[in-house]
C-alpha positions as CSV (number, residue, x, y, z in Angstrom):
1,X,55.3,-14.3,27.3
2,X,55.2,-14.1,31.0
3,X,59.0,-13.9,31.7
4,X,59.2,-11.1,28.9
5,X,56.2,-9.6,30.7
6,X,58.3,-9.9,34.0
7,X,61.2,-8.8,32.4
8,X,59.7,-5.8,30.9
9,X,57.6,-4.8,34.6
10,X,61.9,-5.2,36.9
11,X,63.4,-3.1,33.8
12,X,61.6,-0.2,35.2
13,X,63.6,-0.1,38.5
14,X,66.2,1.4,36.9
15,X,64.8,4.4,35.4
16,X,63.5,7.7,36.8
17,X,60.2,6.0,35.9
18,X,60.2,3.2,38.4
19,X,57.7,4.7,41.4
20,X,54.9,5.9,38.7
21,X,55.5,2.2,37.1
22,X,55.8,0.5,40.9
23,X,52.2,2.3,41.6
24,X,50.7,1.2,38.0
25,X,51.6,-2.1,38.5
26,X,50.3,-2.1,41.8
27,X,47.3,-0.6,40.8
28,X,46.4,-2.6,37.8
29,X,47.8,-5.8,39.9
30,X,44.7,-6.0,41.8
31,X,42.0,-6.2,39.4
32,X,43.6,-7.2,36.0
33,X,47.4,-6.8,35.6
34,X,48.4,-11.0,35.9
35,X,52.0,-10.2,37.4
36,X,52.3,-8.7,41.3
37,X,54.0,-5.7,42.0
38,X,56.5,-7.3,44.6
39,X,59.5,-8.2,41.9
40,X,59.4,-4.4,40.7
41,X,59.3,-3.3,44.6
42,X,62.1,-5.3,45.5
43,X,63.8,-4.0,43.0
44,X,63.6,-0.6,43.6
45,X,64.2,-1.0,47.3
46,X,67.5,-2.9,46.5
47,X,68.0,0.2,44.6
48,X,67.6,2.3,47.2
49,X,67.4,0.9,50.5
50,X,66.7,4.2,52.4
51,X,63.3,4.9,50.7
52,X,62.2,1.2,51.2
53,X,59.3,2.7,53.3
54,X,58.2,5.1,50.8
55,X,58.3,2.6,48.1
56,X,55.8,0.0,50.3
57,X,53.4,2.7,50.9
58,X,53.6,4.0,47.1
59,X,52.7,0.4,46.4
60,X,50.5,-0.4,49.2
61,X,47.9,2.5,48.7
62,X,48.3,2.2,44.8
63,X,47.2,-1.6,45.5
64,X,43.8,-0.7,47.7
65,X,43.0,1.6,45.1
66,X,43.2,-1.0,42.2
67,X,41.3,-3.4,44.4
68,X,38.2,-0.6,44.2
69,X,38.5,-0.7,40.5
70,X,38.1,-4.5,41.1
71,X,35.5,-4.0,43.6
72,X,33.2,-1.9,41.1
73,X,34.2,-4.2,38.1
74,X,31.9,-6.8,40.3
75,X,29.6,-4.8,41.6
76,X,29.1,-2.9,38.7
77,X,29.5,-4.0,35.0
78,X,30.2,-8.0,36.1
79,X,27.8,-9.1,33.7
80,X,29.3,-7.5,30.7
81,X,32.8,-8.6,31.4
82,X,32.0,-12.1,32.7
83,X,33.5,-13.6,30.2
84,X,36.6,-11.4,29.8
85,X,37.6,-12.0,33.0
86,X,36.7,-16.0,33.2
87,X,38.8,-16.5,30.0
88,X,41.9,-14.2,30.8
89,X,42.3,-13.3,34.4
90,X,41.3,-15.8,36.4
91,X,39.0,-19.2,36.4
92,X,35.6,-20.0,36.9
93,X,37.1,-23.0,39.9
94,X,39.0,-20.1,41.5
95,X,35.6,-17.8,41.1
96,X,33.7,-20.0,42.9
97,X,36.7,-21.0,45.6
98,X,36.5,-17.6,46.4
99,X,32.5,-17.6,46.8
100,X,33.0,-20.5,49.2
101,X,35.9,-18.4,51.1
102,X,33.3,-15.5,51.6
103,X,30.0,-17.5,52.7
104,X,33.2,-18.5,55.8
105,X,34.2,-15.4,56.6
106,X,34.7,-12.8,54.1
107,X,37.3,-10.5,55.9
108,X,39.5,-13.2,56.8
109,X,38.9,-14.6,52.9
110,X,40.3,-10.6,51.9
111,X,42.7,-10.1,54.4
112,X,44.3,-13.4,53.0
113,X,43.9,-12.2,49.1
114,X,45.5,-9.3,50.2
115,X,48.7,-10.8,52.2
116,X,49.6,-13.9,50.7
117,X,50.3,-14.7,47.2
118,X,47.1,-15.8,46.3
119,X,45.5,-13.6,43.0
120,X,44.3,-10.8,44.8
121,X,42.6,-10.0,41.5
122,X,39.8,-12.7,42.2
123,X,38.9,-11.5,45.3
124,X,38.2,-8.0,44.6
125,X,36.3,-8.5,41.8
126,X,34.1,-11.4,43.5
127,X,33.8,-8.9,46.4
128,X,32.0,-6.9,44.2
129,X,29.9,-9.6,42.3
130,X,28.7,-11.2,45.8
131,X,28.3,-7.2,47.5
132,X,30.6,-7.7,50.6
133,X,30.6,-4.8,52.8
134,X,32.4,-2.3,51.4
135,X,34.2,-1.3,55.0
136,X,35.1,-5.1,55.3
137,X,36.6,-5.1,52.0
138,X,38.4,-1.8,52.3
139,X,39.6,-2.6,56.0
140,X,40.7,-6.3,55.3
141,X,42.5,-4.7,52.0
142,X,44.2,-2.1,53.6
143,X,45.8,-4.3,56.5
144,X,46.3,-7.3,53.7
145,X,47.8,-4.9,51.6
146,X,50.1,-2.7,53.6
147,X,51.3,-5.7,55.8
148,X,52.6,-7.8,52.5
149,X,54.1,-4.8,51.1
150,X,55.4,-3.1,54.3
151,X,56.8,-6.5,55.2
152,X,58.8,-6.6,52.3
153,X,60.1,-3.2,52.3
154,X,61.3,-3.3,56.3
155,X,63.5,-5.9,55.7
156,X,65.3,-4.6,52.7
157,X,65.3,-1.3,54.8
158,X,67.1,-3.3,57.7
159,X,69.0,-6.0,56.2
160,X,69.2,-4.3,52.8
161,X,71.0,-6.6,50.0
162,X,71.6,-9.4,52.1
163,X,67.8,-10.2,52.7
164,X,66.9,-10.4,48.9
165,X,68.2,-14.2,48.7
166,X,66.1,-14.9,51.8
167,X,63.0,-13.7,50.7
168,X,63.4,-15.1,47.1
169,X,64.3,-18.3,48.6
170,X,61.0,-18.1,51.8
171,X,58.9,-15.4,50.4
172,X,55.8,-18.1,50.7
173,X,56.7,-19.9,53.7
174,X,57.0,-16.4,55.5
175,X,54.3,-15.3,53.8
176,X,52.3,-18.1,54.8
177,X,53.7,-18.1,58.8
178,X,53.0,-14.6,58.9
179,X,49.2,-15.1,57.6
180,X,48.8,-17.6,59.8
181,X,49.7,-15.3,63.0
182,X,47.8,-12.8,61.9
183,X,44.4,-15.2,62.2
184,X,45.7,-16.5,65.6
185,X,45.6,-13.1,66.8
186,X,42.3,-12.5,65.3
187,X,40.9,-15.3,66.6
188,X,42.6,-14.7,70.5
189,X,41.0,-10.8,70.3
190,X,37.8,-12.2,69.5
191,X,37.8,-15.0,71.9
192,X,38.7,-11.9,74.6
193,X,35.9,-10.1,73.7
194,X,33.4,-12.5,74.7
């Protein structure tokens, strides 16, 4: 069901359709849809390597804005859809991971949702159920979000066809490397600010 699913989301690339359905999938992505956006982006910047940008930031802002729905799914009606969501979209180990990941430090636990291929899904919704700072949440979503996507986009823009074997092949290593950075330099700006 999941590769007809997958099948069904790439089809879309090659239609007039593909950006409304890039930013739906996006959208829905981050609190309930259970296939990323990235296979239908790729797509469509294979498509058209010139608009590579444009398709990361359709996707990108689409993405924060699904997290919110997640976000007020948790904060708001958690306890009527409890169940929903422990039985279909994610599971109660990955629900309480994610509690753990937030008692550590709760932008860093986002920022990673966001970038990395972990379900991004759990994270807004918890955010919601636990009440993290919205501004954390929104900020660490935003830079998650916009690096995974943008990251993605630049390289088709540069490389254009020739990258897509690369990143298919990498995607989590890189994805991973790049995460990784990212908390080094966190870390080093904080350790300045002393």
């Amino acid at each position: 069901m999941l590769k007809r699913l997958y099948n069904w989301v790439l089809s879309w690339a090659e239609t007039r359709y593909g950006v409304p359905a890039l930013s739906t999938v996006a959208f829905l992505e981050s609190s309930l849809f259970p296939l990323p956006p990235d296979p239908l982006l790729i797509a469509l910047c294979l498509g058209a390597p010139s608009r590579s940008l444009w398709f990361a930031t359709v996707c990108s802002i689409a993405s924060v804005l699904g997290g919110l729905l997640g976000y007020l799914i948790g904060w708001g009606i958690w306890e009527m859809v409890s169940d929903f969501f422990l039985k279909y979209v994610f599971s109660i180990d990955s629900f309480l991971y994610v509690s753990k990941k937030y008692q550590e430090n709760a932008f860093l636990a986002i920022l990673g949702a966001a970038f990395t291929p972990i379900p991004y899904k759990v994270f807004t919704v918890s955010a919601g159920v636990f009440k993290i700072n919205p501004l954390t949440f929104i900020l660490a979503s935003i830079i998650g979000r916009s690096a995974r996507f943008f990251l993605e986009g630049a390289l088709i823009y540069l490389f254009g066809f020739k990258i897509k074997n690369f990143i298919d092949k990498y995607f989590n290593p890189l994805v991973t490397a790049f995460f990784l950075l990212v908390v080094i330099g966190f870390i080093i700006v904080k350790y300045l600010m002393r």
